[in-house]
C-alpha positions as CSV (number, residue, x, y, z in Angstrom):
1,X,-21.3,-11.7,-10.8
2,X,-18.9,-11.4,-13.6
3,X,-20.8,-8.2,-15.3
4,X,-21.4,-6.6,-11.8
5,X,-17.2,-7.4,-11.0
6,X,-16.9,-5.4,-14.4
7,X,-19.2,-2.8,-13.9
8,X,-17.0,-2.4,-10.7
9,X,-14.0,-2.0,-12.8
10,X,-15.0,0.6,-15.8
11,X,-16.4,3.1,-12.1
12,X,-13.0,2.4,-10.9
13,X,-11.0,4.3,-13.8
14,X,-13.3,6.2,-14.4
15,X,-12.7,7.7,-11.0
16,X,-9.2,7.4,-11.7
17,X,-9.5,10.6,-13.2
18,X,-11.4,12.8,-11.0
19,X,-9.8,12.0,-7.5
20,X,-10.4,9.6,-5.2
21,X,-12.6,11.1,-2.8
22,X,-15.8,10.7,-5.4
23,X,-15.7,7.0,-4.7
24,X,-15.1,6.6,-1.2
25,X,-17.9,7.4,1.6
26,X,-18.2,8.5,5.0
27,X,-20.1,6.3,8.0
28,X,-23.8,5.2,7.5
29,X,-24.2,6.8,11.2
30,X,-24.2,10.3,12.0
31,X,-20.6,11.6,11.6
32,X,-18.9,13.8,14.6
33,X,-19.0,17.5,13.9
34,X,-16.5,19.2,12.4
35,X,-15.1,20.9,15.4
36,X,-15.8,17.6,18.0
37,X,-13.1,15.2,18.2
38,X,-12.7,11.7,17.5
39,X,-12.5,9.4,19.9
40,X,-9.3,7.0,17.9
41,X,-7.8,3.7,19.1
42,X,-4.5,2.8,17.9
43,X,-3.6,-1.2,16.9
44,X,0.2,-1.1,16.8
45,X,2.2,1.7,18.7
46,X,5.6,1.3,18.2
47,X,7.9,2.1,14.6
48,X,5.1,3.2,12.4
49,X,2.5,3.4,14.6
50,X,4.2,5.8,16.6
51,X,4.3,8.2,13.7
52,X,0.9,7.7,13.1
53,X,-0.3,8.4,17.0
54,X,1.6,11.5,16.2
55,X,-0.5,12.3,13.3
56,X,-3.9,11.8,15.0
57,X,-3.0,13.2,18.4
58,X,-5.6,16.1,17.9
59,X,-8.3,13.8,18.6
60,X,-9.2,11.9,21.5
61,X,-7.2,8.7,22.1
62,X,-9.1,6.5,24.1
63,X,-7.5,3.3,23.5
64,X,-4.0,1.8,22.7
65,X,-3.5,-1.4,22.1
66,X,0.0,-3.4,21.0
67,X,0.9,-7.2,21.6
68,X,5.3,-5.6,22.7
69,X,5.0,-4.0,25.6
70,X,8.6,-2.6,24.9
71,X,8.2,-1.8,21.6
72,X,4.6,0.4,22.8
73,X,6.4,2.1,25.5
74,X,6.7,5.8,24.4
75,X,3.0,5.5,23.4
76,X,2.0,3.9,26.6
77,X,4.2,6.3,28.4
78,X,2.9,9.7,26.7
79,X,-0.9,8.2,27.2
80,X,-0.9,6.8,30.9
81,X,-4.7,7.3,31.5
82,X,-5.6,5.4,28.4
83,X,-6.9,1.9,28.2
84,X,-4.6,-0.4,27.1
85,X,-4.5,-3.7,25.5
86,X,-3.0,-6.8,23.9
87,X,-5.3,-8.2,21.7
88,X,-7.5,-5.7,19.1
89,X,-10.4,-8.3,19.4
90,X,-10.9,-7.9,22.9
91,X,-10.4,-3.8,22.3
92,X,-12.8,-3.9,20.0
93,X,-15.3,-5.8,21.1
94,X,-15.3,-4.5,24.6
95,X,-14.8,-0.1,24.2
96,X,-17.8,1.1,22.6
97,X,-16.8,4.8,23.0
98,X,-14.2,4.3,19.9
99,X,-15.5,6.1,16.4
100,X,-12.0,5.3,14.4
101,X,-8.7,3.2,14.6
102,X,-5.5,3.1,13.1
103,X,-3.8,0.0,12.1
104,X,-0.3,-0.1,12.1
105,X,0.6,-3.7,12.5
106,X,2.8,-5.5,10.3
107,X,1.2,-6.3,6.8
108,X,-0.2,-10.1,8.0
109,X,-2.7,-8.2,10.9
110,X,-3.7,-5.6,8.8
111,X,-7.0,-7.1,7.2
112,X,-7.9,-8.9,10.5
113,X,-7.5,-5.7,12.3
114,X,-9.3,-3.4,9.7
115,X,-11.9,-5.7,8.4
116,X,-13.3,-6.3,12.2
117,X,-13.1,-2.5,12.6
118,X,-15.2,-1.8,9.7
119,X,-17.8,-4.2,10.4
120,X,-18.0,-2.6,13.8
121,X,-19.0,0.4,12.3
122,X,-15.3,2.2,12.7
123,X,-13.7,4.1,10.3
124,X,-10.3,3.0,9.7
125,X,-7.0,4.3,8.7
126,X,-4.5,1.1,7.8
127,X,-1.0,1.4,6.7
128,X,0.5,0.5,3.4
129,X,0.5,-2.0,1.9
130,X,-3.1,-2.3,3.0
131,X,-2.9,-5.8,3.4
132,X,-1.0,-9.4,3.0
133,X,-2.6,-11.1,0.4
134,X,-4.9,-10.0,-2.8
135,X,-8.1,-11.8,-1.6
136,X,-7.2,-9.2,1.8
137,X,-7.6,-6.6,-0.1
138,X,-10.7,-7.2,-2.3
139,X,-12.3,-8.0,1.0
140,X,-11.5,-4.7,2.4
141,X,-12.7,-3.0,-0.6
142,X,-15.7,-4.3,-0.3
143,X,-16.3,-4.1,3.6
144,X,-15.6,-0.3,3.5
145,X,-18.0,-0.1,0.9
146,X,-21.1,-1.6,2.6
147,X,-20.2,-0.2,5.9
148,X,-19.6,3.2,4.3
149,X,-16.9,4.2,6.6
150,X,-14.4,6.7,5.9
151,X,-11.0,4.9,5.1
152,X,-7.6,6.0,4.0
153,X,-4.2,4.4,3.5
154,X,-0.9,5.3,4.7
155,X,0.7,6.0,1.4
156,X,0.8,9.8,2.8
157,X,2.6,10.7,-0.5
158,X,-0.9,10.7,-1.8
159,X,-1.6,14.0,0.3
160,X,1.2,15.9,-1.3
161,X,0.2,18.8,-3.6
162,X,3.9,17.3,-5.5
163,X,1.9,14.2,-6.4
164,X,-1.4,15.7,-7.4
165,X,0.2,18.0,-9.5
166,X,2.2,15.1,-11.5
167,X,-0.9,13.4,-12.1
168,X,-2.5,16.5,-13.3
169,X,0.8,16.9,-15.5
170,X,-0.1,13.4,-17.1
171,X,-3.6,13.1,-17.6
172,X,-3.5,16.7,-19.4
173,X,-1.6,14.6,-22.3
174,X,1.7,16.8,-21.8
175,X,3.3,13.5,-22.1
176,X,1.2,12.1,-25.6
177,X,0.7,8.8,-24.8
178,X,2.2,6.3,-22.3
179,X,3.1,3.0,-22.9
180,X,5.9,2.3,-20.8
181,X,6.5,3.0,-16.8
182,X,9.5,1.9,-14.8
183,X,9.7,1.6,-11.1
184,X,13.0,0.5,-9.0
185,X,13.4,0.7,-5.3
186,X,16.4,0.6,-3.1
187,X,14.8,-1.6,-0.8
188,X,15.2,-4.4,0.0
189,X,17.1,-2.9,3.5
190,X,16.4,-5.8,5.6
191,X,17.5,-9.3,4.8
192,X,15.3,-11.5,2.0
193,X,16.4,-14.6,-0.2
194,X,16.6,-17.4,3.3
195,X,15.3,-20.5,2.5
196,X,14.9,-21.8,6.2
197,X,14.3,-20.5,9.1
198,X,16.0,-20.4,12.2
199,X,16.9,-23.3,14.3
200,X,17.6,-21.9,17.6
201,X,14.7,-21.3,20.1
202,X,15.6,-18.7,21.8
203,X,13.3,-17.4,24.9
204,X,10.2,-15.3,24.0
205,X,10.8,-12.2,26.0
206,X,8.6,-10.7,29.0
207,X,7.1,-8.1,27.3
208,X,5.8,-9.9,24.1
209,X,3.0,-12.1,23.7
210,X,4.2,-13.9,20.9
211,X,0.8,-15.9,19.7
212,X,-1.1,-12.3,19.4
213,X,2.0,-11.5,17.0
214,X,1.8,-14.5,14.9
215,X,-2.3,-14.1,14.9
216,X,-3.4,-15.1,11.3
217,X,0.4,-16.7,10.1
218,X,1.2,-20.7,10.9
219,X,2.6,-21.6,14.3
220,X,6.6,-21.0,14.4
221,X,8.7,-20.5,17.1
222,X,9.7,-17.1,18.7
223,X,13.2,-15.5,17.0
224,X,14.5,-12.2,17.1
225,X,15.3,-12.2,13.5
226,X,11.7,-11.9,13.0
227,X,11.1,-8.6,14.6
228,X,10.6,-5.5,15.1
229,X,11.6,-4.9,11.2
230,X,12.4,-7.3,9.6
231,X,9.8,-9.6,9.3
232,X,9.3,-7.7,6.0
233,X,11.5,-10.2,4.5
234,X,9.4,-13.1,5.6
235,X,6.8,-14.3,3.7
236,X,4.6,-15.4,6.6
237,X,4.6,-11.5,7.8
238,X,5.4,-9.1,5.1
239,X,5.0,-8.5,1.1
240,X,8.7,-8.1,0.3
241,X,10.2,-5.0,-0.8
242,X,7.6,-4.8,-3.4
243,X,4.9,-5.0,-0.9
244,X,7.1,-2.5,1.5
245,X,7.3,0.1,-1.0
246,X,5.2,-0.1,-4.4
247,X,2.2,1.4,-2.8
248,X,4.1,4.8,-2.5
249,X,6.4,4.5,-6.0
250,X,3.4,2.9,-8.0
251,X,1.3,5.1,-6.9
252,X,1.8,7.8,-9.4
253,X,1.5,6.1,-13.0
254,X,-1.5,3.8,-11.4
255,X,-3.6,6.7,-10.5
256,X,-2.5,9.2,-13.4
257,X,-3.1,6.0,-16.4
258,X,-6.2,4.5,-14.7
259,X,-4.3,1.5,-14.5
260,X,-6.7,-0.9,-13.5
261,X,-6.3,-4.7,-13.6
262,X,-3.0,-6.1,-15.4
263,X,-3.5,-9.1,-17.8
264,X,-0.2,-10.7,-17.6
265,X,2.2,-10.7,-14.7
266,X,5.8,-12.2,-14.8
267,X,8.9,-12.0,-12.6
268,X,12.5,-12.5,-12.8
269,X,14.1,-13.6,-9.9
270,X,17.2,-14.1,-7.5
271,X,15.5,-17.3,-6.6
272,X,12.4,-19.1,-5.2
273,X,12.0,-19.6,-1.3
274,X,9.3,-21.4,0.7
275,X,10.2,-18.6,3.2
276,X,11.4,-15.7,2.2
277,X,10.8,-13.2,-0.9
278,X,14.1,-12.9,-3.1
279,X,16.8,-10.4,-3.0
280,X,16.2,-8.7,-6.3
281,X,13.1,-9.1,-8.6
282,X,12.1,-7.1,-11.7
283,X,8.6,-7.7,-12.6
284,X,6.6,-7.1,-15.8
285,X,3.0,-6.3,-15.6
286,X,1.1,-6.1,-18.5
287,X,-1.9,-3.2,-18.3
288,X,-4.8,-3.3,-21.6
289,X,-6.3,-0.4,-23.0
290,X,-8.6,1.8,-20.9
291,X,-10.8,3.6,-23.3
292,X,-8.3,5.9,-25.1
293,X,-6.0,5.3,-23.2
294,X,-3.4,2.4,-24.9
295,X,-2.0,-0.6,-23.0
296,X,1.1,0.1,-20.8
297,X,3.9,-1.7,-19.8
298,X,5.1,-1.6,-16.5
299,X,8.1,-3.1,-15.0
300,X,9.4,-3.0,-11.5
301,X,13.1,-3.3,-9.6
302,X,14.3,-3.9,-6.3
303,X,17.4,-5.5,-5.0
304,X,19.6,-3.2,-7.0
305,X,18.3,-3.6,-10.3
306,X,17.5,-1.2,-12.5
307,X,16.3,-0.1,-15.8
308,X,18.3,-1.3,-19.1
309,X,21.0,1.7,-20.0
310,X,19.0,2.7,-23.0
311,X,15.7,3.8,-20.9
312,X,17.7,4.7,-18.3
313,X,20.2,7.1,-20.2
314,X,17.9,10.3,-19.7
315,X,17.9,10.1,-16.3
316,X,21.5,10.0,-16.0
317,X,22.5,12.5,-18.2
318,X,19.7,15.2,-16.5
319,X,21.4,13.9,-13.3
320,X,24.9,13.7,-14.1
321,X,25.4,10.6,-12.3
322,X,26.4,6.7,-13.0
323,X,24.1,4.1,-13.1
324,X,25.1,2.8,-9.4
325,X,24.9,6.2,-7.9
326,X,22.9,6.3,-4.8
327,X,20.9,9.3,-6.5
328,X,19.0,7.0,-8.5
329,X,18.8,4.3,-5.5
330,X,14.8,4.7,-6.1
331,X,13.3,6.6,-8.7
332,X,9.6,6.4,-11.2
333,X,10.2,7.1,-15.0
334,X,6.7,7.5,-17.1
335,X,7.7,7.2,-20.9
336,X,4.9,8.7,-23.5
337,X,5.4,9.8,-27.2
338,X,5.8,13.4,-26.5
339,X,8.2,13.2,-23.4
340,X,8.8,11.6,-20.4
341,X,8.3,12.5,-16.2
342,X,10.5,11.3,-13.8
343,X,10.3,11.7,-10.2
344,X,13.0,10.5,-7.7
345,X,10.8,10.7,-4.6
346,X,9.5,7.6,-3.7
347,X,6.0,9.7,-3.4
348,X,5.7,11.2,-6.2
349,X,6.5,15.0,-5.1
350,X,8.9,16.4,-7.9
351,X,9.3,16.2,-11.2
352,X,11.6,16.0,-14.4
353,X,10.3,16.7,-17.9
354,X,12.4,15.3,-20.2
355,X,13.6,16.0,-22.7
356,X,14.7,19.5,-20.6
357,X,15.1,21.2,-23.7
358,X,11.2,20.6,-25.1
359,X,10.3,21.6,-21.5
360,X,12.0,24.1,-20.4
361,X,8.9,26.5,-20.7
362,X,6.6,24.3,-19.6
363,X,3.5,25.5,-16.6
364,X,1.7,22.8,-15.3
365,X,-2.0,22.7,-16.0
366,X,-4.7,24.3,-14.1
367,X,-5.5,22.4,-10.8
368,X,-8.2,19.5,-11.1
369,X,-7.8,17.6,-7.9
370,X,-8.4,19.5,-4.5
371,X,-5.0,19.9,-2.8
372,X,-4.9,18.1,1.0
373,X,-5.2,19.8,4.3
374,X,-2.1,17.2,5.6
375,X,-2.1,13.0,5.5
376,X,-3.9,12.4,8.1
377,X,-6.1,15.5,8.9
378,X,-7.6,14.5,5.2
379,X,-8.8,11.3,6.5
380,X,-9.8,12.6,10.3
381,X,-11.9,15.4,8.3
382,X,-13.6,12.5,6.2
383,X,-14.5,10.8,9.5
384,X,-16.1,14.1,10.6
385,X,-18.4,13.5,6.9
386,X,-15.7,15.5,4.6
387,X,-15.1,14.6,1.4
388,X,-13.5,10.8,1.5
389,X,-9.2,10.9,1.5
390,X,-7.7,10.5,-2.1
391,X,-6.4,6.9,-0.6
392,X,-9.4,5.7,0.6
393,X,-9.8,1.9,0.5
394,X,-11.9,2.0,-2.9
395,X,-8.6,3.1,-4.9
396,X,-5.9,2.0,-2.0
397,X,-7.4,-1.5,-2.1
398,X,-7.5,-1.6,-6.1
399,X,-3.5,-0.6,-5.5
400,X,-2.6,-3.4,-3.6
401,X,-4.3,-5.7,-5.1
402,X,-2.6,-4.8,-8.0
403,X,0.8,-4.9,-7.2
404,X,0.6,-7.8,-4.7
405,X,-0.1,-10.0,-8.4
406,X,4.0,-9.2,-8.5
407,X,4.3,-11.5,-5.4
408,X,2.3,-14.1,-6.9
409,X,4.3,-14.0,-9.8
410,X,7.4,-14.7,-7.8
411,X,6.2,-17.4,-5.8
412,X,4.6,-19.5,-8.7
413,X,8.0,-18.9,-11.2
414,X,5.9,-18.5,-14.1
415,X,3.9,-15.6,-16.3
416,X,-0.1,-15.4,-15.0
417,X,-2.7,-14.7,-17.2
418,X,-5.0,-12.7,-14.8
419,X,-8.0,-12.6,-14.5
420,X,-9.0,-9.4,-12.6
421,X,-12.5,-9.7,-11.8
422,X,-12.9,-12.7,-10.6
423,X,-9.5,-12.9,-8.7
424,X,-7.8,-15.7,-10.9
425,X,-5.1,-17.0,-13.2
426,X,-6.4,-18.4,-16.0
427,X,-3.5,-20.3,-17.0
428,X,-1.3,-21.5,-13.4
429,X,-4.0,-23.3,-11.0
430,X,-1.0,-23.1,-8.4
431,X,-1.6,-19.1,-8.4
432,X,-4.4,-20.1,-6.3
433,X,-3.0,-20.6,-2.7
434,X,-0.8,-16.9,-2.9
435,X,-4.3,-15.3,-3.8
436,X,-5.7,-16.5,0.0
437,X,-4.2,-17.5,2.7
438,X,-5.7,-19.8,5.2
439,X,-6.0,-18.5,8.6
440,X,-4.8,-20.0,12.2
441,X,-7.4,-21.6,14.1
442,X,-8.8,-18.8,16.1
443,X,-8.6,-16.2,13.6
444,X,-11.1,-15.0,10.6
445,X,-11.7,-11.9,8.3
C-alpha cells in the first residue's frame, strides 16, 4: 500500500507541471455530446450556490435541492417547474434523469454530497475547500478516480489565463529557485476565537429543517449565529479562514512548485478552542525536495498578520504603502534566488516581478497550459468528454488535503511530522481524530 500511496505521489507532481487536465477523466459511461445539454441538480442554492446556478444555467436544471427554504428562494423562484427538494439523499436516489451536480453546501456536506454523487455515476462540481476534513478529501480523490467522472473545484481562479500565466512565469525558472512562499489573508470576516457556544435556544425557523443542516456534524441546538455565513468560524461546519480561503491564495505556488505532501506542519496561534478556529494563525509548512526542485518553506497568515518587515519590505516599497494598508489586506509572495512574484489577487491573476528594475523587460514565456473557455464551462465541457478542468478533484483534492494539515496543526498545538501517504503524524497520536471525523448516526461517505 505504502509503494502504490507513493507511486501515487511522484504521478501527482509530475502532473503538476503539465496541467491538470492529464490526470483527471471523464465518466466511464457515454458522455453527452458536445452540443446536448446536461441535465444538472444543484445541492445548495442560496449565497454561493446561487452564483454557481448562474454559472451552469446553460444546461438543463432538473433538480434543486436546499434544506432553507428562504435562503433557496431566488433559485426556487427563477426555476418553478423544477423538482425540488430537502434532502440530496432522497434527490439522488430517486431522479435518475440527473448527469451532474453542483455542491455548494457549507464545507461539512460537501463530501457526503459529492462522494454519493460520484458513486452514482454523476459528475460533480464541489465548492472550495473541497471538503471538511483531510480523510474527506483523500476519499474524494479516490472515488472520482474509480468512477472516472469529470470533477472540478470552485477555486475558479484556476480558470484565469492571470493564473496560468504565473505558473508558466515560475516553472520556466524566471525566478531561479524557490525556497520560500508567503501567504496572508484578510479573512477571517466572520467571527472565530469562541470557546462555547450559545446558550439561548432560540426557535428553529419555518423554512429550515435544521437536522438536514447539521447532517454529518454532532447534535446542537438551532442558533442564528450559526448561519447563513458564519458557520465558517465553527469548527463543526467550516475550515476557518484558512479553509475559507487557501484553496484560492495557495493555489499558485502549490501548482507552479509541485508541492506535494509537507513533512512538518506547525502553527502559531491566538489560542485553542474546542469550538471555534482562532482569530489569527500563521502556519509553517515544511515542503521536501521534488526532484530538482529544493524544499520550500511556506508560511501562512490570517487574522491580520503578516509577513516579518524584512520579507515584506519589497512589497511595500513597489506599492508605496504601510504595512497595515488595506492594499496588502491579502496578497502571495514567491521568493527564489533570481527574483521574486507577487500577486495581490487572491487568485492568482496579476503579477509583480521584483526586483522591478531586473524585470522591467521581462515577456513571459511561451504558453504551456491551454487557456480556459470560463470556470464553469471548462468543467460542463469535460462532462460532455473534454479534456478534464485544471481543478479537477485529482489536484483539487491533493490541495485540500494539504492545507487542511494547517488546521490540524492548530487544533493539536504542536509541530506534526506527516506522513503523507499514509495520512498520519508520525510523532502526535492526538493528530488522529482532526484527520477523520466520525459521522451522525444516519450519515456515511
Amino acid at each position: 500500500m505504502a509503494h502504490r500511496n507513493r507511486r501515487q505521489f511522484l504521478k501527482q507532481s509530475a502532473l503538476a507541471g503539465v496541467g491538470f487536465w492529464a490526470a483527471g477523466g471523464v465518466s466511464a459511461a457515454e458522455p453527452k455530446g458536445a452540443n446536448e445539454k446536461l441535465n444538472i441538480a444543484l445541492i445548495g442554492c442560496g449565497g454561493q450556490g446561487g452564483s454557481n446556478l448562474g454559472g451552469v444555467s446553460s444546461e438543463n436544471i432538473v433538480a434543486l435541492c436546499d434544506v432553507d427554504e428562504k435562503r433557496a428562494a431566488a433559485a426556487f423562484t427563477k426555476y418553478p417547474n423544477v423538482k425540488k427538494y430537502a434532502d440530496f439523499r432522497k434527490m439522488l436516489e430517486d431522479q435518475k434523469d440527473i448527469d451532474a451536480v453542483v455542491v455548494s453546501t457549507p464545507d461539512h456536506m460537501h463530501a457526503p454530497a459529492s462522494v454519493m454523487a460520484m458513486k452514482l455515476g454523476k459528475h460533480v462540481y464541489c465548492e472550495k475547500p473541497l471538503t471538511w476534513s483531510v480523510h474527506e478529501a483523500r476519499v474524494m480523490r479516490e472515488t472520482a478516480a474509480k468512477m472516472k467522472v469529470a470533477t472540478q473545484m470552485g477555486n475558479m481562479g484556476t480558470a484565469g489565463s492571470g493564473f496560468r500565466q504565473n505558473v508558466e512565469v515560475i516553472q520556466s525558472g524566471a525566478l531561479g529557485a524557490v525556497k520560500e512562499v508567503h501567504v496572508w489573508s484578510n479573512r477571517p470576516i466572520w467571527p472565530q476565537g469562541m470557546n462555547d457556544r450559545p446558550k439561548d435556544t432560540p426557535a428553529v425557523p419555518d423554512t429550515l429543517n435544521w437536522d438536514l443542516w447539521l447532517g454529518v456534524a454532532s447534535d446542537r441546538q438551532y442558533h442564528p449565529s450559526y448561519l447563513p455565513f458564519a458557520w465558517r468560524g465553527w469548527w463543526d461546519f467550516g475550515t476557518g479562514a484558512l479553509g475559507d480561503m487557501a484553496c484560492h491564495t495557495a493555489n499558485l505556488p502549490f501548482m507552479a512548485l509541485k508541492l506535494g505532501y509537507p513533512t512538518a506542519i506547525e502553527a502559531e496561534t491566538s489560542g485553542i478552542s474546542l469550538e471555534s478556529p482562532p482569530k489569527w494563525s500563521v502556519i509553517r509548512f515544511d515542503f521536501p525536495a521534488r526532484g530538482e526542485l529544493p524544499p520550500v518553506k511556506f508560511t501562512w497568515y490570517d487574522g491580520g498578520k503578516k509577513p516579518e518587515d524584512g520579507v515584506l519590505k519589497p512589497v511595500l516599497d513597489l506599492l508605496g504603502v504601510e504595512r497595515d494598508d488595506k492594499k496588502i489586506g491579502s496578497g502571495c509572495l514567491i521568493v527564489g534566488d533570481k527574483g521574486s512574484l507577487f500577486t495581490s489577487n487572491d487568485y492568482g491573476q496579476d503579477r509583480k516581478l521584483l526586483p522591478e528594475e531586473k524585470f522591467k523587460d521581462y515577456k513571459p514565456p511561451e504558453p504551456t497550459l491551454v487557456r480556459s473557455p470560463g470556470h464553469h464551462k471548462e468543467w460542463i465541457q469535460a462532462c460532455k468528454g473534454g479534456k478534464a478542468a485544471m481543478s479537477n478533484f485529482d489536484y483539487a483534492a491533493f490541495l485540500t488535503e494539504t492545507i487542511l494539515l494547517g488546521n490540524i496543526a492548530m487544533r493539536v498545538g504542536k509541530k506534526i511530522e506527516w506522513d503523507g501517504p499514509n495520512m498520519k503524524s508520525t510523532n502526535v497520536p492526538e493528530a488522529e481524530k482532526f484527520v477523520k471525523r466520525e459521522y451522525r448516526k444516519g450519515w456515511s461517505l
